[in-house]
N, C-alpha and C positions, 0 to 999 in steps of 0.2 A: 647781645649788644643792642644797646636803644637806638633809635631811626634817629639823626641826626635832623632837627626841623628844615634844614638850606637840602636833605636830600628828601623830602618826604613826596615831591613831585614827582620822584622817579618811581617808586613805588607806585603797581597795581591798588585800589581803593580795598580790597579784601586781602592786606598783605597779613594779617590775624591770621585770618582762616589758611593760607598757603602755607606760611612757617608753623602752626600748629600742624598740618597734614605732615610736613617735611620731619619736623621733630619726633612727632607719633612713630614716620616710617622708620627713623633711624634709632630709636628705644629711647627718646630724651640723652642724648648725648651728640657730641658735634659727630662729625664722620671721619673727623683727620682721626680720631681716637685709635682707629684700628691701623691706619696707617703707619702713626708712631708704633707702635707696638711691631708691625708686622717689618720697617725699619730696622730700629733694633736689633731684632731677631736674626735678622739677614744681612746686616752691615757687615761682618767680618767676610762672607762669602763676597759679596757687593764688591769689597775691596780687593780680596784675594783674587777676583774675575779681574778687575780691572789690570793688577797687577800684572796679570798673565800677559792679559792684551801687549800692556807698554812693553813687556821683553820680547814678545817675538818680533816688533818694530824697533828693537833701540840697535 
């Protein structure tokens, strides 16, 4: 996503160089990537945990 010019102040002067180091470490892709995935995956247990929870309190 492009730096918006009204925030470009906030921004360190070598902000290139920080988000190329960031992107390199995470293989060119965002980081939520794995998250979704790893979500997903574990949503039904997620739910079925929670489920638990709410009946030993109801």
């Amino acid at each position: 996503m492009p730096m918006k010019p009204e925030n470009r102040a906030r921004y360190p002067r070598n902000w290139k160089q920080i988000r190329a180091a960031i992107l390199e470490r995470a293989g060119q892709r965002c980081h939520l990537a794995y998250d979704a995935k790893h979500h997903q995956q574990n949503a039904y247990q997620t739910r079925r945990a929670g489920k638990a929870k709410g009946d030993l309190f109801a």
